[in-house]
PAZA-677771 format. One record per atom (N, C-alpha, C): x, z, y; residue in three letters. Coordinates in steps of 0.001 Angstrom, whole numbers, plus 500000, padded with zeros to 6 digits. Atoms other than C-alpha are relative to their C-alpha. Example, Ala and Ser with C-alpha at 12.3 -4.5 7.8 and 13.67 -1.06 7.14 Angstrom:
2
500890500000498810ala512300507800495500ala500900500000501200ala499180499940498810ser513670507140498940ser499230500730501090ser
This chain:
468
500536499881501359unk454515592156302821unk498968498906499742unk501134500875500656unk452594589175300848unk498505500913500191unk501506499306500389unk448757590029300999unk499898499056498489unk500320500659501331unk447613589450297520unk498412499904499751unk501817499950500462unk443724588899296009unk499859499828498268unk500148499937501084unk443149589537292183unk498792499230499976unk501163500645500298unk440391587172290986unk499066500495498840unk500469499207501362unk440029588018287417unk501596499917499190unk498207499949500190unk443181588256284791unk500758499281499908unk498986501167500289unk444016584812284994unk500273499243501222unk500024500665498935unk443782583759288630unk500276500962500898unk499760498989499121unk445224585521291819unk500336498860501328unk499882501023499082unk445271584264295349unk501440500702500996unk499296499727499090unk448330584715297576unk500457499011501434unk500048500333498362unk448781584645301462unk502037499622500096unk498638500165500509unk452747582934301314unk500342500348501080unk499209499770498656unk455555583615304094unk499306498116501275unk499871501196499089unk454638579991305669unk498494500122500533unk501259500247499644unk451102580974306228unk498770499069499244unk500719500514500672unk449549578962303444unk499371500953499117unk501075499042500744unk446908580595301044unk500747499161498219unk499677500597501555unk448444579941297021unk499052500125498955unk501004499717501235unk446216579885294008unk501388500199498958unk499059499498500971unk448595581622291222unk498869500199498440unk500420500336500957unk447553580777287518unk500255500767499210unk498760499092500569unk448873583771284958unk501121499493500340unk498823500233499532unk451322583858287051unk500644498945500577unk499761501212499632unk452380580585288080unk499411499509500915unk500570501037498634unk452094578663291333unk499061498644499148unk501010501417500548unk449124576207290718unk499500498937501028unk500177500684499339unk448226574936293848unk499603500940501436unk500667499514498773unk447897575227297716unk498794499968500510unk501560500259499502unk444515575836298997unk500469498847501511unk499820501706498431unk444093572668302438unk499520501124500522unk500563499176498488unk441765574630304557unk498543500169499352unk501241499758499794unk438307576041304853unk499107498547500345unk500646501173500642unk436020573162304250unk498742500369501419unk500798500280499554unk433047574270306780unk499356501606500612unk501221498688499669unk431076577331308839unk499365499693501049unk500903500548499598unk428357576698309525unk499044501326500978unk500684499047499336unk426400578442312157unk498563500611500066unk501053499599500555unk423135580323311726unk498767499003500842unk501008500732499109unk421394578078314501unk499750498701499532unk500241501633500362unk422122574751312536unk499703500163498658unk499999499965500888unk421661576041309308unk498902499275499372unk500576500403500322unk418613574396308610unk500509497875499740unk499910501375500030unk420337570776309369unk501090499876498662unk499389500577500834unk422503571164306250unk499329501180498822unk501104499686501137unk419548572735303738unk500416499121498606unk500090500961501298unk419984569630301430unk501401499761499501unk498502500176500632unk423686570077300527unk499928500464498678unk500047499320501411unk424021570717296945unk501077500139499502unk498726499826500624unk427651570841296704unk501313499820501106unk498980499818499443unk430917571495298292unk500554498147500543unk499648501260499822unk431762567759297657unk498928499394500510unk500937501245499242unk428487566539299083unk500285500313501355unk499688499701498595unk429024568541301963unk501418499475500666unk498494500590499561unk432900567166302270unk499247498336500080unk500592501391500055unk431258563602301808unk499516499775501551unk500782499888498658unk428871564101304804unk501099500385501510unk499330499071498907unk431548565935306883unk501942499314500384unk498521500076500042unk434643564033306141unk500370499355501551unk499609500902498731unk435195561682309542unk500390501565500657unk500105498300498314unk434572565397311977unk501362500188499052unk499027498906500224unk436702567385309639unk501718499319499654unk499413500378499933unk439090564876309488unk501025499843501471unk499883499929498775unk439660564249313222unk500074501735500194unk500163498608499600unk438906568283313537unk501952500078499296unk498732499720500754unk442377568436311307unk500949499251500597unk498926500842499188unk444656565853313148unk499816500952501263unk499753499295498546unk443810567571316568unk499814501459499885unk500067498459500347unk444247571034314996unk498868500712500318unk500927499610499029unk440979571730316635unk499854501805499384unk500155498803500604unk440775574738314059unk501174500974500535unk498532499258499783unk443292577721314913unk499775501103499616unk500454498900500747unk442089579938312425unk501245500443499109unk498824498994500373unk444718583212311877unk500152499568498778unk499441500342501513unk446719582545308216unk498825501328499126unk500447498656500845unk445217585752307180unk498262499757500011unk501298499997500225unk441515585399307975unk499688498682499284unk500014500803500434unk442093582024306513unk500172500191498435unk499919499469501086unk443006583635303327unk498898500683499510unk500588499104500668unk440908586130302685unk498511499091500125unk501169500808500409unk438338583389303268unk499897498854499016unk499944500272501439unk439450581781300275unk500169500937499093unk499951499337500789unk439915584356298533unk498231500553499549unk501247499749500465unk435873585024299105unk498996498909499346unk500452501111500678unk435249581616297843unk500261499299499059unk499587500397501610unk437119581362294804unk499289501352499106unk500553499042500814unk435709585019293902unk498691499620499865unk501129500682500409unk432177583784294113unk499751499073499392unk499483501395500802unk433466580561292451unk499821500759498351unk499274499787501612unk434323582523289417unk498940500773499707unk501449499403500948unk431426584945289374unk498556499415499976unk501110500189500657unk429181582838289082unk500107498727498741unk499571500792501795unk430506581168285563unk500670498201500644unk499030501064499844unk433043578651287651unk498711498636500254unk500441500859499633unk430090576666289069unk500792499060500966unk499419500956499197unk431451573390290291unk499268499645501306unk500808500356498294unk429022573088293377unk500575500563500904unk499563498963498691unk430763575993295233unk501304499460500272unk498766500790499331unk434084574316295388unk500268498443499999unk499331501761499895unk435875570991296208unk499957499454498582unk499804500559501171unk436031568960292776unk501605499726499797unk498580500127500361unk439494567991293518unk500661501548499816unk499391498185500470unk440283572019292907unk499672500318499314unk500654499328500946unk437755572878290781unk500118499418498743unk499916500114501343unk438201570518287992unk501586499892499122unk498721499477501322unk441988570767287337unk500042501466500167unk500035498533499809unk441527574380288282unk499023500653498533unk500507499399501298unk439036575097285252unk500269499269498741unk499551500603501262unk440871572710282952unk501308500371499642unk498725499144500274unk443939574951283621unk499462501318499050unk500360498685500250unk441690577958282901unk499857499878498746unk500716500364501070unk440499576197279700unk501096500026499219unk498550499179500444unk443712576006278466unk500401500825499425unk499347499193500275unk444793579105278734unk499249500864499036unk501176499468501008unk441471580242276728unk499043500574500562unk501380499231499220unk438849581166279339unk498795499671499257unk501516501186500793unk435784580404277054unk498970499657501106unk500767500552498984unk433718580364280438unk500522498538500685unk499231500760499238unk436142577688281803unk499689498912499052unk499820500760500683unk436295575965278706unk498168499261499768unk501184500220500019unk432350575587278423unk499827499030501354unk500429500623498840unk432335574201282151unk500546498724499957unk498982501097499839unk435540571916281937unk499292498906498704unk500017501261500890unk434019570271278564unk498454499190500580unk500817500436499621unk430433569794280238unk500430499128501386unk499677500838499323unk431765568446283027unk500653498234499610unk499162500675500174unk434594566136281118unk498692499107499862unk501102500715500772unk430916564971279286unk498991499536501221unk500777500226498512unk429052564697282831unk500581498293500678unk499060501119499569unk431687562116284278unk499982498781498750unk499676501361501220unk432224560194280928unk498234499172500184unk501383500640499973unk428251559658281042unk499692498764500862unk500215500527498868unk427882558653284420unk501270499119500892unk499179500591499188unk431052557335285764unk500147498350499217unk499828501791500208unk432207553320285301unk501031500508499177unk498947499991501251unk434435552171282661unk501849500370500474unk498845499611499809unk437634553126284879unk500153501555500184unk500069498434500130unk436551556707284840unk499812500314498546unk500112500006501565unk435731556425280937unk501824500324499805unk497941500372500262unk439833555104280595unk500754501444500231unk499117499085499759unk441260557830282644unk499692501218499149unk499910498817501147unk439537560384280721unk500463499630498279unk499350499880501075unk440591559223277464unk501615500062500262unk498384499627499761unk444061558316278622unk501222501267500305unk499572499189499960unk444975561688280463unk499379501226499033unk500105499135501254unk443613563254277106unk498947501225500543unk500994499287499725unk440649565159278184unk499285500476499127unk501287499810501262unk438522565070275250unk501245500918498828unk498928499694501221unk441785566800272579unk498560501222500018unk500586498527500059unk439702570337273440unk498789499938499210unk501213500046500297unk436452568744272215unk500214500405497986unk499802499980501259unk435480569543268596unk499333498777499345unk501047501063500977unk433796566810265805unk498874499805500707unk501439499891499850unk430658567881266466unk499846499255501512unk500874500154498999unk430708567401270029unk500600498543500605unk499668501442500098unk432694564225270016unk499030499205499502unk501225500739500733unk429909562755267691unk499016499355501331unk501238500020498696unk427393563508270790unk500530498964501234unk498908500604498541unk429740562398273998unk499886498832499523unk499461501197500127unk430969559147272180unk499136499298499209unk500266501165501078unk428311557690269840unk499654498893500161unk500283501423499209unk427411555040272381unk501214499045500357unk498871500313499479unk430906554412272851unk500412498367500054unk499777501028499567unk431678550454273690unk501828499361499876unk498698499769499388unk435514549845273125unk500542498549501249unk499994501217499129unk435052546297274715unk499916500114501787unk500292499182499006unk433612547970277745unk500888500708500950unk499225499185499373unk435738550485278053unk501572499974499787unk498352500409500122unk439100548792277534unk499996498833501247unk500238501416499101unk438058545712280274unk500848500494500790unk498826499478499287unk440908545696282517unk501099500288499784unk498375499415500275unk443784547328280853unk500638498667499056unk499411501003500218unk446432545393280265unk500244500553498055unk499586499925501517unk447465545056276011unk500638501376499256unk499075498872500613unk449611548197275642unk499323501041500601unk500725499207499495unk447105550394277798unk498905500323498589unk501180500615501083unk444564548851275108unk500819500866498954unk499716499458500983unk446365550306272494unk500324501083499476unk500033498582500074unk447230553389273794unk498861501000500144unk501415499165499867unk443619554154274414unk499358499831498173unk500543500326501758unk443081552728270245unk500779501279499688unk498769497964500677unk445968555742269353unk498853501063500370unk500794499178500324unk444027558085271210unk498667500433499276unk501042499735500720unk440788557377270149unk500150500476498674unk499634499271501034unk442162557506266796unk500518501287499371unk499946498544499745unk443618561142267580unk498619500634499831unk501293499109500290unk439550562119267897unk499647499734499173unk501108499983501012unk438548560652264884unk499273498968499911unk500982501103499294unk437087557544265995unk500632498652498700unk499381501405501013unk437031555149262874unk500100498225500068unk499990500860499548unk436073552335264577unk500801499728500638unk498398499848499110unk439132552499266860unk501069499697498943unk498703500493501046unk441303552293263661unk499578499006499400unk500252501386500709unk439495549251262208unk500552499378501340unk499486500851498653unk440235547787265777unk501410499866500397unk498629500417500039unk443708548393265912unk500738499839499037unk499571500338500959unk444608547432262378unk500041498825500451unk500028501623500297unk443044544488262896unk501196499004501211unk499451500219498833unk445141544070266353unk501497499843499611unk498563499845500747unk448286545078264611unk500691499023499361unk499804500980501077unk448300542603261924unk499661498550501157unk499692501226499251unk447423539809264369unk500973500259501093unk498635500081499329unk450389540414266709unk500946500232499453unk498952499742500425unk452429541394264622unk500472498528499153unk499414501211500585unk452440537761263090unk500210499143501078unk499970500819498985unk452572536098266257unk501253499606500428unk498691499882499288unk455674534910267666unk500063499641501181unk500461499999498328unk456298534787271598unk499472501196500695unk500421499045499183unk454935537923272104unk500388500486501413unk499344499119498852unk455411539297275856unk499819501736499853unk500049498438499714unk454194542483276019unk499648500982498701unk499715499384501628unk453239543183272280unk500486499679499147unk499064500713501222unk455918542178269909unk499837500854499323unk499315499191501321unk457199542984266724unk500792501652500169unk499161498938499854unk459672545620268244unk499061501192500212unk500396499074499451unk457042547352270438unk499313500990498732unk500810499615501368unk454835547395266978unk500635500953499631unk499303499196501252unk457321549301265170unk500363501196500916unk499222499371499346unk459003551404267931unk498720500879500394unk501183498860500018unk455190552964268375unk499738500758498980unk500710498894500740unk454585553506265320unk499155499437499045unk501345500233500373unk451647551450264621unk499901499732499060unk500042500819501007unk452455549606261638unk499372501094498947unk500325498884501317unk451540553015259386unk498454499994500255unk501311499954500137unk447936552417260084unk499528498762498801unk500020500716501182unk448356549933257365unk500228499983498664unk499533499559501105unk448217550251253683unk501607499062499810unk498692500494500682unk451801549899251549unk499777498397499638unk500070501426500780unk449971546765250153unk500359499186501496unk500287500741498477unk449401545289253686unk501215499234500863unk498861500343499587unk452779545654254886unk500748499955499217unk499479500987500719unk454536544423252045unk499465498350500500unk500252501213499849unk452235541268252388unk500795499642501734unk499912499782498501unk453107541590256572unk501523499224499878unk498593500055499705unk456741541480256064unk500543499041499015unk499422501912501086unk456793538466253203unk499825498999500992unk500497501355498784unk454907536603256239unk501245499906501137unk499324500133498442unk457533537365259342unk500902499633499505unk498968500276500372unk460821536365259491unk500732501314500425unk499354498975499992unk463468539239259067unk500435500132501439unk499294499507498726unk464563541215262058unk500743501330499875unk499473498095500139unk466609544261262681unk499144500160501294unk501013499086499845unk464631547093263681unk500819500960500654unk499201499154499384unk466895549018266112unk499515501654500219unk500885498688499549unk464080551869267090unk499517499934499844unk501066499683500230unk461459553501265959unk499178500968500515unk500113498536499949unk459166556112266056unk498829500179499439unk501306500134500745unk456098557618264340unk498900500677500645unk501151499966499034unk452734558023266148unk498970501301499001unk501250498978500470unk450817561345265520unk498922499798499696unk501464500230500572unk447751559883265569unk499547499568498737unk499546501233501193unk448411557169263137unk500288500679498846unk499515499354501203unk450747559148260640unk499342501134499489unk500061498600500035unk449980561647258565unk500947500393498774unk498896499735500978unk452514561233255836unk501209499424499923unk499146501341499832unk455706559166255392unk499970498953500372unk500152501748499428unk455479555905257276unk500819499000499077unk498800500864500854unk456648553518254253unk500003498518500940unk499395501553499330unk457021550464257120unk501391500536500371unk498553499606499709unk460351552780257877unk501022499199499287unk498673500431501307unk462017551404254542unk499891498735499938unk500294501455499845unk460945547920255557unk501042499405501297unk499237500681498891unk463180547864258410unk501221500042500431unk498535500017500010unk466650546711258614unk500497500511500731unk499361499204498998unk469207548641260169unk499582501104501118unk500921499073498806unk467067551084262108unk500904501202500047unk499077498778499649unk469321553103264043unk499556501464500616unk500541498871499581unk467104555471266020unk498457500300499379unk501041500146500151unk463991557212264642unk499427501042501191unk500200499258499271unk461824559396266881unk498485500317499009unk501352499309500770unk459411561680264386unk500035501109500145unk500507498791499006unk458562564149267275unk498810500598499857unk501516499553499468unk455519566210267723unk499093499444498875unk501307500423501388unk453446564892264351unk499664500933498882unk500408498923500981unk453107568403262936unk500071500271498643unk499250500282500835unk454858567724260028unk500773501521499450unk499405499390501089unk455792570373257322unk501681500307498935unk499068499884500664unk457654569228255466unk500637498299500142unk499353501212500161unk460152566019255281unk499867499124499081unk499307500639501743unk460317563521252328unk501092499591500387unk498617500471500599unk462930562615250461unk500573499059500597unk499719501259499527unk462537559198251735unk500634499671501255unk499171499973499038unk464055559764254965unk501762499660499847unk498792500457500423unk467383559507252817unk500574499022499885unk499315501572499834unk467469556037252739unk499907499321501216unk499825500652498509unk467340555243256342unk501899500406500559unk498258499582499975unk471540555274255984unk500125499291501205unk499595500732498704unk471777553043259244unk499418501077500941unk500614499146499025unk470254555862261272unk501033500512500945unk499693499512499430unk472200557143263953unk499533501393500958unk501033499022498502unk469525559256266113unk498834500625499013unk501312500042501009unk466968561157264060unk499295501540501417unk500701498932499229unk464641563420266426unk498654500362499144unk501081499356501094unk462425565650264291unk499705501279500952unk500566498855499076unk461426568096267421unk498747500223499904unk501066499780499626unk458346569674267762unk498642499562498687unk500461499669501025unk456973570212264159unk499728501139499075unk499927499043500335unk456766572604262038unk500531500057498446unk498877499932501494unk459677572297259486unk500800501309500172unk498696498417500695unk461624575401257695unk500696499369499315unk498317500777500734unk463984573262255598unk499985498574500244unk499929500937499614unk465082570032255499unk500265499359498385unk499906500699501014unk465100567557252392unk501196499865499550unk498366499464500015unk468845567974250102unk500302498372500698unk499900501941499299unk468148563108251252unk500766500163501149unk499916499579498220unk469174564614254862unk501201499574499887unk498340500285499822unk472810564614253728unk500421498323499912unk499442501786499938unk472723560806252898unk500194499187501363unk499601500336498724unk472662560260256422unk501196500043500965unk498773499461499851unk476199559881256929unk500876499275500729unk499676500957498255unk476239557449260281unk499151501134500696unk500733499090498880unk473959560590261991unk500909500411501108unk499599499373499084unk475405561290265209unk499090501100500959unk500924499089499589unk471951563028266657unk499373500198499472unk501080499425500954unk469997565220265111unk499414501318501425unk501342499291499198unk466802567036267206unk499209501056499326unk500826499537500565unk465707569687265238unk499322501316500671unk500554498565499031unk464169572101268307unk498762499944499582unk501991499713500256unk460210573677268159unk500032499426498623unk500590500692501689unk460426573680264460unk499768501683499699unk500321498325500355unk459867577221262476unk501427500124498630unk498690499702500415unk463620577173260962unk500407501392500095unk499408498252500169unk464560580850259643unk501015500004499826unk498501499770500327unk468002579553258255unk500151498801500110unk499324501534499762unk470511576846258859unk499859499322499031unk499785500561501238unk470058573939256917unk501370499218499899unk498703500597500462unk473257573617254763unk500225498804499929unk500055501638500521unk472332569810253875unk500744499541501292unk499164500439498812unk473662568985257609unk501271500191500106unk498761499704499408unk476960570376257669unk501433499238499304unk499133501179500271unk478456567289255397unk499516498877500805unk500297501188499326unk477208564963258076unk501310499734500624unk498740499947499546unk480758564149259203unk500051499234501634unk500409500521498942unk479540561985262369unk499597500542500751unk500817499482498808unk477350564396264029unk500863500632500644unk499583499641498792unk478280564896267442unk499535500699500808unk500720498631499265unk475270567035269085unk498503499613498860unk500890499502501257unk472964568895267065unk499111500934501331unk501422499461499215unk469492570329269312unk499299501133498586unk500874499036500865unk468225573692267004unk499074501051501060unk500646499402499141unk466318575100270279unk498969500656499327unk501882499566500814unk463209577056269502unk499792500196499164unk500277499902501236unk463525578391266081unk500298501147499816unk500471498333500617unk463357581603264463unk501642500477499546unk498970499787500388unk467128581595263434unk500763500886500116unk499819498259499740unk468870584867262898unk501766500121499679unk498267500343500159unk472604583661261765unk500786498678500289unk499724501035500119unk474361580747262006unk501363499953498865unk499069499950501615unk477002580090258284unk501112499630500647unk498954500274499886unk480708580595258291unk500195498246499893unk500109501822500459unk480523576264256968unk499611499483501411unk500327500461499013unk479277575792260333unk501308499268500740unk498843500207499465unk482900575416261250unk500423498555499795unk499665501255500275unk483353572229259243unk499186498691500424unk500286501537499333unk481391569917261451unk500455499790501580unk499119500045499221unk484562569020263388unk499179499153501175unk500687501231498108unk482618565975265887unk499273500517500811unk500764499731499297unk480537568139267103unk500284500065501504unk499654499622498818unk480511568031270682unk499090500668500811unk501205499467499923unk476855569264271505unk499426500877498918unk500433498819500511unk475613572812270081unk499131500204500865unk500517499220499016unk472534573495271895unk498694500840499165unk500848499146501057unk470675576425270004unk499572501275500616unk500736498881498649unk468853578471273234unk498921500336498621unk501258499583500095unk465833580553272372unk500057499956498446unk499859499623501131unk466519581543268898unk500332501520499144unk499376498775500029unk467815585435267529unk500917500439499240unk498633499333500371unk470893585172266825unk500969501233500410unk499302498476499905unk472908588292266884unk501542500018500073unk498920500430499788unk476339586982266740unk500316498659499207unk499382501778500430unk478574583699266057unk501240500365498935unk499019499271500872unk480635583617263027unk501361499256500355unk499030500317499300unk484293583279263484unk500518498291499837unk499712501591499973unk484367579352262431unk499690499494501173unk500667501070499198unk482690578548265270unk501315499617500962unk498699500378499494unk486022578664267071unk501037498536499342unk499530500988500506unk486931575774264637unk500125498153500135unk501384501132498881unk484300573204267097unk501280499617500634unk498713500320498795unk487926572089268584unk499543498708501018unk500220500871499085unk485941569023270023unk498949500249500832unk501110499763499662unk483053570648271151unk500028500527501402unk499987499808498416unk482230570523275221unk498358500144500202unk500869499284499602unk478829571906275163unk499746501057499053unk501070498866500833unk477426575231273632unk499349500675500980unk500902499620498808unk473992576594274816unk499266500958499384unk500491498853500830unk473257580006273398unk498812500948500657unk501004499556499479unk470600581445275698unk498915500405499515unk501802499182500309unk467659583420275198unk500115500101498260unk499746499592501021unk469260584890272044unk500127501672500197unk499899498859499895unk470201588350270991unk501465500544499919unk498280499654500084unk474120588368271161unk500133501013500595unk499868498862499536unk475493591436271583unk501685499667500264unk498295500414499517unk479396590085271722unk500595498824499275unk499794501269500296unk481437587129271188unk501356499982499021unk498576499964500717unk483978586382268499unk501477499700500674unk498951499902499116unk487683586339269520unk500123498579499728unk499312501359500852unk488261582711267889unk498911499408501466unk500201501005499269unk486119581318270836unk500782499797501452unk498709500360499297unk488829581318272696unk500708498444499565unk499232501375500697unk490041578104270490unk499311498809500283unk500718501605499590unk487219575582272170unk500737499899501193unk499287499855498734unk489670574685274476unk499491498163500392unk500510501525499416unk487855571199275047unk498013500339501053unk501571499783499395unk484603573037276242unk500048500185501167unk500030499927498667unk483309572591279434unk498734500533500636unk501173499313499202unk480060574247279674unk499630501004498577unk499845499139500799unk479505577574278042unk498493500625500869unk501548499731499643unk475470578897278502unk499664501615499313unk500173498695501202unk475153582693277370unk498776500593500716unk500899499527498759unk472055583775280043unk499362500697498815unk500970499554501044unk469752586037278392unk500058500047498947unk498906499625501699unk471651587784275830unk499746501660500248unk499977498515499802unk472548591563275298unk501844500322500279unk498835499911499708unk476265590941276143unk500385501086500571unk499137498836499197unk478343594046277146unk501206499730500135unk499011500357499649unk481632592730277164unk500307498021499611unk499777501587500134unk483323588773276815unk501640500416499154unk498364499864500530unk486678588672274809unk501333499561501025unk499823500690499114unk489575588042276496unk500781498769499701unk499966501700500260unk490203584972275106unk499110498922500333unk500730500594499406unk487653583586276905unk500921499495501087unk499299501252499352unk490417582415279386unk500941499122499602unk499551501590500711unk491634579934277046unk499717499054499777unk500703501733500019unk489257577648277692unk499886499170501055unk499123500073499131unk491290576156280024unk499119498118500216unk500724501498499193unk488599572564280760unk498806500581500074unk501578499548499795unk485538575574281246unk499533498979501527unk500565500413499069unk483447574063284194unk499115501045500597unk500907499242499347unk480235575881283966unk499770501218499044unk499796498520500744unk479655579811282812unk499293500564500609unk501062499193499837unk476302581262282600unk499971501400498972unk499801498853500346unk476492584785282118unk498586500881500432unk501654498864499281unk472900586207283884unk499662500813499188unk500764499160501070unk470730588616282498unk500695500837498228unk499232499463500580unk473114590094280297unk500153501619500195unk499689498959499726unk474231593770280044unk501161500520500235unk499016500124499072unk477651592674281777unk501004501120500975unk500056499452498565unk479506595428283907unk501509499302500690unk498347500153499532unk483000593564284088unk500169498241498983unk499641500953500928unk484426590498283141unk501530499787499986unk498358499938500316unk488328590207281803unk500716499417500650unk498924500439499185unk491075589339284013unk500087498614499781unk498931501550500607unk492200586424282103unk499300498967500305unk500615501255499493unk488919584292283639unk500611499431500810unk499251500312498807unk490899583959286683unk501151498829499476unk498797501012500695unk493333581591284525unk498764498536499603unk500622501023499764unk490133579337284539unk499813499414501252unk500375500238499047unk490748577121286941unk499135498800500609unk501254500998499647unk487905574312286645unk498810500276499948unk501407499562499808unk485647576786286722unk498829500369501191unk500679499910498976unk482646576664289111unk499366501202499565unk500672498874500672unk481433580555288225unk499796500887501251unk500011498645499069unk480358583745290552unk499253500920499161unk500412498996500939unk479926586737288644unk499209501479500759unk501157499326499193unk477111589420290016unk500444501435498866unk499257499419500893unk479146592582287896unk498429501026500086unk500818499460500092unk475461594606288829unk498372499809499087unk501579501181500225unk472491591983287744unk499916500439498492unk500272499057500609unk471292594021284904unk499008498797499244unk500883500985500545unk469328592171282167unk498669499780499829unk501385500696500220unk465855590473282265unk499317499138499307unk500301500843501604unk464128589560279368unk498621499469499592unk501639500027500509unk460770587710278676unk499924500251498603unk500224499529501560unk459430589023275434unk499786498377498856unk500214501765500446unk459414586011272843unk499101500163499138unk
């Protein structure tokens, strides 16, 4: 039997089968504890009085406990080894996640996990700390904390304080041009107006340059950056360059906050990528990007889609997962090109008989949504070799999907399935056939007539459902 250790409700320590000690995060493996760091005996205790921290004491101690660790010198039981972390992360935590009592390399992604998840004690420590280091550390400890995004948690106010000394000369020395610019984005993410006068001005001089190595024209556009510029700006911008096609794009959260009109400035642009920029709603203007092939609009927060959508009538990918979509949008289903369509992660509760008439499809992947059943067009998908219905609420499958006889991977896991039709062995190029977590007790003879199927069916495995 695992020994376990409750911390508080977001941290738990477990003793594993291999004899290692785990730190478990709600739930989640977070990291292995190394070893006991030091015990000290009551006779020497006076020679390490002036330690003030776990890491000063690892500082002082590293050569011994280094050598002590190559020649195993330690051979301390798994278990008393445990429960002696377990008494040093509980004192860790009651006394408000002081960083002196543990290692730093544990303690500070350990309370920037906690912070996260919404510990307000964690979150109080992790931002005084982030502000401790930024103070005192050199300009390559400045970098990493802006770069691996440390400061997002901070608010106005306390950004004001942290950064008003801020240097970008300083604290850009070293990074190469595209580092430089990705530290101008973020800054501009906090708010930092000086950061956007600095990379306007950066923008507009490379972007007229020709020869660029590492910041061209392409990279310009394919970030994003050009929308930190007024309409006037880049009109004038693009009378100055000489024409190019514009193969890829994409639009930069920080930067955007509305339509990027350098989009309609750029010839032939086949892929856009306007991911993650918290975005509402669409414009219209997206309609005239007719050379588009690739449009990824993931990870926003759109419920419809503009009627412009349909003018897109070279689309072969469309990305519309992590959006807040209640119903299909009809405007897609005259796209006659699209070939895989991404609706992951949305609130969706039907999918429309019309669904049938977008013959190219060959990619359906529409997991984690609550749909309840498929209407009988969908059997109409005659080219279609993926569908990925998972972590829905299907309760059974129409007989017509028997007619994707080109499909080769069929995804139903985490459903409410009680039976399969048996026209399910007419899909005579299946491969792969996820059935888990279902309410399954049999599956129809006629699979056995699949014979490219790699499947093993568990007729007991009863369904398991995270709540959504």
């Amino acid at each position: 039997m695992m020994d376990s250790f409750k911390i508080n409700e977001l941290m738990t320590l477990k003793l594993e089968k291999n004899g290692r000690t785990s730190i478990y995060v709600a739930g989640k493996p977070f990291k292995q504890c190394t070893y006991l760091l030091l015990t000290i005996p009551r006779s020497q205790a006076e020679e390490f009085a002036d330690i003030k921290s776990i890491d000063d004491a690892a500082e002082r101690l590293d050569k011994s406990m280094h050598d002590a660790i190559e020649s195993k010198k330690f051979n301390i039981p798994p278990r008393v080894e445990f429960w002696g972390h377990c008494s040093n992360l509980q004192a860790w935590a009651e006394n408000g996640y002081n960083l002196n009592l543990i290692h730093s390399n544990l303690g500070f992604p350990l309370v920037k996990k906690l912070s996260e998840l919404g510990d307000p004690q964690a979150t109080a420590v992790f931002k005084e700390e982030v502000a401790r280091r930024f103070q005192e550390g050199d300009f390559k400890t400045k970098q990493y904390l802006f770069l691996e995004f440390y400061f997002r948690s901070f608010t106005k106010e306390e950004l004001e304080v942290v950064l008003k000394d801020l240097d970008f000369k300083k604290i850009s020395a070293e990074l190469t041009p595209r580092k430089k610019f990705s530290l101008l984005e973020e800054l501009i993410g906090l708010g930092n107006a000086e950061a956007r006068r600095i990379l306007k001005e950066k923008v507009l001089k490379r972007f007229k340059k020709e020869g660029e190595i590492e910041i061209d024209r392409h990279f310009i556009v394919r970030r994003g950056y050009l929308d930190i510029l007024s309409q006037g700006e880049i009109d004038t911008l693009f009378s100055q360059v000489p024409k190019e096609d514009y193969r890829l794009a994409s639009v930069s959260p920080s930067v955007s906050k509305t339509f990027p009109y350098y989009l309609l400035k750029l010839n032939y642009l086949g892929s856009l990528d306007y991911s993650y920029c918290d975005i509402e709603e669409l414009s219209e203007s997206i309609g005239k990007l007719t050379s588009l092939h690739t449009l990824e609009l993931n990870g926003n927060n759109l419920k419809r889609l503009p009627e412009s959508i349909a003018n897109l009538n070279r689309l072969e990918e469309l990305n519309l997962g992590y959006n807040k979509f209640e119903e299909f949008p009809q405007q897609i289903i005259t796209l006659e090109r699209l070939k895989k369509l991404y609706m992951d992660h949305n609130k969706l509760n039907e999918l429309p008989e019309s669904i049938g008439k977008m013959k190219r499809l060959r990619l359906l992947f529409i997991t984690d949504n609550n749909l309840k059943e498929l209407p009988e067009s969908i059997g109409e998908l005659k080219f279609l070799r993926e569908l990925w219905l998972e972590r829905n609420s299907l309760t059974s499958l129409p007989e017509s999907i028997g007619n994707l006889k080109n499909l080769k991977r069929l995804y139903l896991n985490d459903n409410y399935l009680t039976e399969l039709p048996e026209t399910i062995g007419n899909l005579e190029n299946l491969e792969s056939l996820g059935l888990s977590s279902n309410n399954l007790k049999r599956v129809p003879d006629t699979i056995n007539n699949l014979k490219k199927l790699d499947f093993t069916f568990y007729p007991h495995s009863q369904r398991k459902r995270m709540n959504k």
